[in-house]
N, C-alpha and C positions, 0 to 999 in steps of 0.2 A: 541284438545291439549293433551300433555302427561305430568302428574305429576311426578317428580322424587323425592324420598323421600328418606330420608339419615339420617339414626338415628346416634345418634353423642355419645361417650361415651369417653374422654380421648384419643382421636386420634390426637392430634396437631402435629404429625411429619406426618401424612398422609393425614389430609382434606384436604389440597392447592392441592394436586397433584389430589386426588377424583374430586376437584370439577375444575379444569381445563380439567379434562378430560370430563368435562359435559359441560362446557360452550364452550368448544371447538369442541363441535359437527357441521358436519356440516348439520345438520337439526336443527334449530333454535326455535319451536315455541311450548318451555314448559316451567312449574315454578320448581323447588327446592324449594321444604319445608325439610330444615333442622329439625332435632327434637333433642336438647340435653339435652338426658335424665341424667341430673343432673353433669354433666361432673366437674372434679375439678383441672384440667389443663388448658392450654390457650390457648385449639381450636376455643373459642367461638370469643373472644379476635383476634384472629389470621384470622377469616373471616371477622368479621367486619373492621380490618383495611389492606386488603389486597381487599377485592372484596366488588365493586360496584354497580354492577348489579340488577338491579330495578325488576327482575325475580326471587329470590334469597330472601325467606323469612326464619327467623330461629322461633322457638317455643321452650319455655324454658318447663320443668317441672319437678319433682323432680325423682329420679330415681328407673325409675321402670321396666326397661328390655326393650333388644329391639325390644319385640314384642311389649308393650305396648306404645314404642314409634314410632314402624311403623304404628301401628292401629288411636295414634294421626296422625298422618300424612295423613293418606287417609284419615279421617274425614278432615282434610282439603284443602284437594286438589281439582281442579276445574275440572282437565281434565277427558276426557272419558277414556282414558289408564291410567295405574299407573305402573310406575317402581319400585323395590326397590334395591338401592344399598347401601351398606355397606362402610363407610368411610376408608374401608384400601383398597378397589380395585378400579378400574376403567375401562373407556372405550375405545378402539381403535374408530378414529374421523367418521367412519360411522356408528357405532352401531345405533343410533335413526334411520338414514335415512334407513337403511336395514328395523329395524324392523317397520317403520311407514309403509314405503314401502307394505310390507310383509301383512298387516293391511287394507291398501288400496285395494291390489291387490286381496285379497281375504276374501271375507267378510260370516259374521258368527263365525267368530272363537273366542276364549274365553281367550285362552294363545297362545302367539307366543313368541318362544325362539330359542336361540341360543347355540353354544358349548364354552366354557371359555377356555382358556389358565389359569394353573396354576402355578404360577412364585413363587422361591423360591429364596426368595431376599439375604439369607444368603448366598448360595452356588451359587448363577447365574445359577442359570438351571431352563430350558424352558419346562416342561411337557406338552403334545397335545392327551393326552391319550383321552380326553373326546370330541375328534371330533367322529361323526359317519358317518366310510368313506364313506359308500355307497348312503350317503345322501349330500355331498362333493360340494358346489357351485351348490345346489340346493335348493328347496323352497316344500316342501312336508307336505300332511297332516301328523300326528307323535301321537301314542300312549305315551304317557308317561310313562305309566306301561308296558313297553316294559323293564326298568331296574331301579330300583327304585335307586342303588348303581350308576349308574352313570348317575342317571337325571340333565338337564339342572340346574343349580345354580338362586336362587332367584335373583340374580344383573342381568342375563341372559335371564331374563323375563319379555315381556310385557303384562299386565292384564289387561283383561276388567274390569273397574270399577264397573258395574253392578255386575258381577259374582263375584266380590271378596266381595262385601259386601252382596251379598245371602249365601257365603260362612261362613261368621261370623268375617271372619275376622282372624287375626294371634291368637293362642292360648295362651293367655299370664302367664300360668302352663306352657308351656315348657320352657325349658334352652335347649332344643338340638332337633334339626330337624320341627321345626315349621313352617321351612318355604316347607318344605317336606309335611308336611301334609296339608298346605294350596294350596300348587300347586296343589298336590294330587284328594283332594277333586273339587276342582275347573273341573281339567282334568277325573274325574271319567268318567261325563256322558256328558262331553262339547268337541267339536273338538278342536284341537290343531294342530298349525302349526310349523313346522322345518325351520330353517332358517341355511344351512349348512355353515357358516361360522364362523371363532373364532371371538366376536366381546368386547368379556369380560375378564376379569383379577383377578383373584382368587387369593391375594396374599398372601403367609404363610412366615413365619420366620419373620413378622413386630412386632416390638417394640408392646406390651398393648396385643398383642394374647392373647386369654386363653390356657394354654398347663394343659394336662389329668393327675392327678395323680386317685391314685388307688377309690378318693371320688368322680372327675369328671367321671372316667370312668363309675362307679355306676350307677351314674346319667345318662350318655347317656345309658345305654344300659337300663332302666326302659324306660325314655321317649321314646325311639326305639320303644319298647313293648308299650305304649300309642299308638303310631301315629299309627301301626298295629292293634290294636283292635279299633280306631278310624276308621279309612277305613275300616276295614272288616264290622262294624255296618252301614256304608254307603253302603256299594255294598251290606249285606244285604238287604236295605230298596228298591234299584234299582240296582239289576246285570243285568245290558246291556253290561259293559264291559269284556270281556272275560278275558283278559288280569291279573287283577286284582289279584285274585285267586292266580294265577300263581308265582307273582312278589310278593306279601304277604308272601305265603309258602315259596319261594326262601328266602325272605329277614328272615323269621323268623330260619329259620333252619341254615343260614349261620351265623348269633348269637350263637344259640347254639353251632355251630362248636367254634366257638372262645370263649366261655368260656369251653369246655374239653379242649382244646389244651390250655389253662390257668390251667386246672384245679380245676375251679371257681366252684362246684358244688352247693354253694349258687344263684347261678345267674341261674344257670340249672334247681332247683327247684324252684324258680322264677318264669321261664316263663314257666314253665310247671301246676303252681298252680293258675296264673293271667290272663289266657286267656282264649276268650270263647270257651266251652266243644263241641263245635261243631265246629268250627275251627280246633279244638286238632285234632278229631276224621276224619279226612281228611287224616291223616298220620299215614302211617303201623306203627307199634314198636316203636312207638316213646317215651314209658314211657322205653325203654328197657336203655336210657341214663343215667337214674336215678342210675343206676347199676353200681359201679364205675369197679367192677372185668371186666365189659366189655368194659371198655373204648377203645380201641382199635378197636374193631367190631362198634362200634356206630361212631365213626371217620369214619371209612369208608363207612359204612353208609349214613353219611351226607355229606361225598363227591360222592357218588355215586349220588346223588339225584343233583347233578349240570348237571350231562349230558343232561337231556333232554334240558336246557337252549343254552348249546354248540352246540347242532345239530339242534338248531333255529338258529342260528348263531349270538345269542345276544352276542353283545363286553362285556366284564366284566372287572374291573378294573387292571388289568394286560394286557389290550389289548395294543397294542402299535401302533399309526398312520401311513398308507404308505405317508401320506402327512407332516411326521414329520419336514423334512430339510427345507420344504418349507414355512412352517407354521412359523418354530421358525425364518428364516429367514425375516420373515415380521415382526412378533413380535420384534428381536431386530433391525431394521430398522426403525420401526415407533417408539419407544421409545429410539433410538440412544445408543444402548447399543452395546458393541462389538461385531462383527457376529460371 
């Protein structure tokens, strides 16, 4: 059976749509454990008198993030997979049956996922950036640290229950990327499987988002640097994956890049003064950023240091899909929105 788990925080204009798009699967044979972490709007209100369904359990508790109300959640879920989705997105009606599918057909594996369509409800536009073509209506083993910037999204993820709780679980100190480093950790030294289809829905511009000012920004780019020095103490203890290394440094230095190009040298000295000395010591010149006379050379610099990723022919977040027309075409046909 697959547990699907749905932390609930203040979402009443978007649970009924989340959670129809889960009951409306057509693979049938999982539970929804809601978890409303202390919510003070009328989502709660809004499932109980709208959905029936004897599969459909909620758990109340006072609020304490949604990591700590995803980690309630798999403590109580029965199934051997565990999904998590997030109450502003949803599913297209084959997501379970691909990924149970997926699960079935080939065994041992630890995470299977999929690519998300990301829908921008304000403007009507359909982004397919995070399909990866070459893996296109197919079913393939899949590094994960192949690009940490456009890995599969945690709502996108099926987990082995075992492995998520040898994992520890969601890390309930972050506010940003925790579920990054949960997948992370999980796919370090476990096979993973690709499931080349859009089967998910990333939605931004919904009512209750969080949007960045200069105190959130803060905050993600420190827990960034956590989840980095978090993995790297991991491929420490077992480097089997090659990969790792690679997509670490990539991710740490493309940071850096965007705080000079801010001009954030608070943030520059940061991660150059919180990470481990032997991490640092991987990368030429790298204290040369500190220099603000040289900002310009260190810019280029840290754009030079993308190419070797480009000539792996890793897709980066400006990639754009040849299956784009096709993709958005099914996206607004199965949710009847204008083509």
């Amino acid at each position: 059976m697959i547990s699907i788990i749905i932390p609930l925080y203040n979402k009443e204009k978007t649970i009924l749509r989340c959670l129809n798009s889960v009951l409306g699967q057509t693979y049938k044979e999982f539970e929804v454990i809601i978890v409303d972490d202390g919510s003070v709007d009328n989502g709660v209100s809004i499932i109980e008198n709208s959905i029936s369904d004897k599969r459909v359990k909620i758990i109340k508790q006072k609020n304490g993030g949604v990591s700590k109300a995803r980690n309630t959640g798999a403590k109580a879920a029965n199934g051997n997979w565990l999904v998590f989705l997030d109450a502003d997105d949803y599913w297209l009606p084959d997501f379970l049956l691909r990924m149970h599918d997926a699960a079935n057909n080939h065994k041992g594996f630890s995470l299977i996922q999929c690519a998300s369509f990301i829908y921008d409800e304000i403007n009507d536009i359909v982004h397919t950036d995070l399909m990866i073509d070459k893996y296109y209506h197919k079913v393939v083993l899949f590094n994960f640290f192949r690009s940490l910037e456009t890995a599969p999204h945690i709502g996108a993820s099926l987990i082995s229950r075992t492995d998520f709780n040898e994992s520890g679980g969601f890390n309930e100190n972050l506010k940003n990327n925790e579920d990054i480093l949960l997948l992370a950790k999980i796919a370090m030294n476990k096979k993973c499987l690709y499931v080349g289809e859009m089967l998910h829905v990333y939605s931004i511009g919904v009512e209750g988002q969080a949007t960045r000012n200069v105190q959130t920004k803060e905050k993600f780019a420190k827990d960034s640097l956590t989840v980095i020095r978090e993995l790297y103490k991991c491929y420490q203890e077992c480097p089997m994956n090659k990969h790792v290394l690679f997509s670490l440094s990539y991710r740490y230095k493309d940071l850096l890049l965007s705080f000079l190009k801010d001009n954030n040298y608070n943030m520059v000295d940061y991660y150059l003064e919180n990470v481990d000395k032997d991490f640092l010591s991987r990368f030429c010149y790298i204290q040369w950023i500190k220099n603000k006379s040289l900002k310009h050379i260190s810019i280029f610099y840290l754009k030079l240091s993308k190419i070797p990723r480009v000539l792996r022919g890793i897709q980066g977040r400006s990639h754009k899909s040849k299956y784009k027309n096709e993709l958005e075409i099914t996206f607004r046909q199965t949710f009847c929105l204008n083509v």
